[in-house]
Every structure is written in C-alpha cells, then in structure tokens.
N, C-alpha and C positions, 0 to 999 in steps of 0.2 A: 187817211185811208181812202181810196178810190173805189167806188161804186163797183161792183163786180155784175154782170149778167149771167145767171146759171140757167139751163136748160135741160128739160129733160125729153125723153119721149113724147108728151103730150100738153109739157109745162114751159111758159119761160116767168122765172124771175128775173124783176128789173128794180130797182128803183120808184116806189109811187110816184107821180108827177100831178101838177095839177089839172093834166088831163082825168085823173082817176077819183077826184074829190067828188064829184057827184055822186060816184059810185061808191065809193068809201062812207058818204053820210047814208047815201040808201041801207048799204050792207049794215052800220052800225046801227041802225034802228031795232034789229032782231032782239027779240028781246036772253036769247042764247048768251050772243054776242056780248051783249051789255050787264046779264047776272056772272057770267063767268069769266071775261076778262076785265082789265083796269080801264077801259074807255069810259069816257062820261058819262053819264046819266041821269037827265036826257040827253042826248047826243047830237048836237046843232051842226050844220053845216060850217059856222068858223071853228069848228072843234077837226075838221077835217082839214079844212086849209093851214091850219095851224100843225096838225100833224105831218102834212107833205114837208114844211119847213123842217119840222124839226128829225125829220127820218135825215133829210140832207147835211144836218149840222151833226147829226151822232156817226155819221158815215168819215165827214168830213175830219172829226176827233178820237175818231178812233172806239168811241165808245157801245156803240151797238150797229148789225149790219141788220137792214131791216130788208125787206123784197116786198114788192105786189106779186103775186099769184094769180098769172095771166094762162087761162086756158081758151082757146080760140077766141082771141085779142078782146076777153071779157077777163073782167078780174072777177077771181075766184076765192081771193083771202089774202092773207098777210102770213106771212112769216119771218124772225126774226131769231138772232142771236144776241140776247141781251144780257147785262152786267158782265158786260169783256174784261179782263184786266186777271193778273197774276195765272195763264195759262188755262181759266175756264170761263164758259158762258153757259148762260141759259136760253134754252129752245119754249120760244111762245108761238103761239097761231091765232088766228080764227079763221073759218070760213063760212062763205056767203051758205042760204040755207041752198041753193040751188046746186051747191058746187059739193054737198055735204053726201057720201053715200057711194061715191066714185073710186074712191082711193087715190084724191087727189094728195091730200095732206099726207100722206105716206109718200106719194113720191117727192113731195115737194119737198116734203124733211130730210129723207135720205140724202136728197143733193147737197142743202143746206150743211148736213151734218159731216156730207164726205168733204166740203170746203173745207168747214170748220176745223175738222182734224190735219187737212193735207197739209203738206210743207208750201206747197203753192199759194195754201190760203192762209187761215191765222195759225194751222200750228198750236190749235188747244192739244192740252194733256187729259179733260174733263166737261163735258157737257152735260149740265144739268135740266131737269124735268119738273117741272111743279103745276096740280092745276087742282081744283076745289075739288073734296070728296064726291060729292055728288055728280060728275061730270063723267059718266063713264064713257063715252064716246072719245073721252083725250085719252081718257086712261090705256083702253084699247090700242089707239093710234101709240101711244107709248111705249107698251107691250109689244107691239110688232116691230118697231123700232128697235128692240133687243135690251132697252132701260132698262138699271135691275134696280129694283122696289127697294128702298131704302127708310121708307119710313111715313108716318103721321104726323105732318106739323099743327097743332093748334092752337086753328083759331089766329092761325096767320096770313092769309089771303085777303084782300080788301080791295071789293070789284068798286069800280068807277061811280059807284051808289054811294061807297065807303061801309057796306055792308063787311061785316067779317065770318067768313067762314074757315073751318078746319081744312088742310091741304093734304096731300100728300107730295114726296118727294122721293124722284128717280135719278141714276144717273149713268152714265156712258162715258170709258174711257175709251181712250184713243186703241188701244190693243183688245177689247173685248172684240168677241165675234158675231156680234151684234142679231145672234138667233132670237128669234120672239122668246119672249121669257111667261113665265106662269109666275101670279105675283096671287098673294095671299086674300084671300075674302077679306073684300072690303064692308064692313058693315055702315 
C-alpha cells in the first residue's frame, strides 16, 4: 500500500519522515503521551528513528496507515489506523501538548476515518476505538467522533512503561451516522 496525503482545512497528513524525528522525540517526552499510549518509556531519540522506519514498512505491507499531524508545517501528533486486516482497524493518536485544545485531533480523525471507510481508501466495514479509563480527553474526542460505547476491557492496556491499565472500547461502522454519541458514566 502507497503512502496516502490527507488534508484538511487546517491539517495535512503525510507520512512522518526523518525530517520530523526531532520533533517526534520532543513530543514523546510528555509525560501524557508516554502514560497513555504504547511509546517507550523513557523515550530516546533512536526510539524515534526507529519509528519513522517502521511507519514506512507498515504502509509498505499493508499493515497499518500511520500520518504525522502537520498544522502550520509543525507537527502536531500522529495518527493512525492500526491492526488492518479482515475489514476493520483501529483508530490511535497522540498530540503534542501545544497542538492539544484546538480541535485538531477531531479534524484530523474525521479525515482519517472518511479514508478509512471510502472505497477509494481501504474500504473498512469497522473502525475501532480503544484508550485507558482514565483518559477523558480521548474519550470525548471519541464521542464527538459519533463511536458508540461498547464496553470496559480489563486491565488490558499496556502503555510503553508495560504498566496495565483497564480500557474502554468503541466502535464505528461504516453506515453509522456518526452523530456525537452520549456514552455512560464512566467511573
């Protein structure tokens, strides 16, 4: 599969390059970044170059389409569709803390997500949502996303510490009408 460019109003997705590994080891120092998703921790700068390799190699096989989150030629997060295969993926992010507060990661998913489902792009049936209980800021960005609330995994998350925490999990199909949803108290 060939690297795709999405763009939105005030966003372009590209491919990381090793132009963006400086900024990729800056951004993953947060300590956000590194309690709630799978990145290293501590997080070195060959943990960065090693990831621009391998965004190229999962593009390359078909196995996950990953983007930098480029807002006025700074990068602003990552985003990706990952565990491709039999019709569905899952939708991961982070964003820088400066990039966090805008409504970037809302537009940037929408795009991601209209790929995801088009015939132009992969032609998923299912996009799924996963991110640690405690995270309500994903939770939200999910919610607006139209994700309908499906449930409490536990104690199945394991950020890049190897810490494990309880998850929850959302999901979007391709014909939902992807209205912000109201999901249940989360305790």
């Amino acid at each position: 599969m060939q690297p795709v460019i999405l763009r939105t109003a005030r966003l372009e997705l590209s491919i990381p390059t090793a132009g963006d590994v400086d900024a990729i080891f800056a951004a993953c120092q947060d300590e956000l970044i590194q309690r709630f998703t799978t990145v290293p921790s501590p997080y070195e700068r060959s943990h960065a170059e090693g990831f621009v390799t391998k965004v190229a190699g999962w593009w390359d096989a078909g196995a996950e389409a990953t983007w930098a989150v480029r807002s006025d030629d700074q990068l602003a997060g990552m985003m990706g569709l990952h565990r491709l295969g039999q019709g569905s993926g899952e939708l991961g992010y982070w964003m820088t803390p400066a990039a966090r507060g805008r409504g970037l990661v809302v537009e940037a998913a929408r795009a991601v997500i209209d790929w995801g489902f088009s015939p132009d792009g992969l032609a998923l049936d299912r996009i799924e949502w996963r991110a640690v209980v405690d995270n309500p800021a994903s939770h939200r960005v999910a919610q607006r996303l139209g994700f309908r609330y499906e449930g409490r995994l536990r104690s199945a998350l394991v950020n890049g510490a190897g810490v494990r925490n309880d998850g929850l999990i959302a999901g979007l199909l391709a014909d939902d009408d992807r209205a912000p949803q109201s999901w249940p108290a989360i305790d």
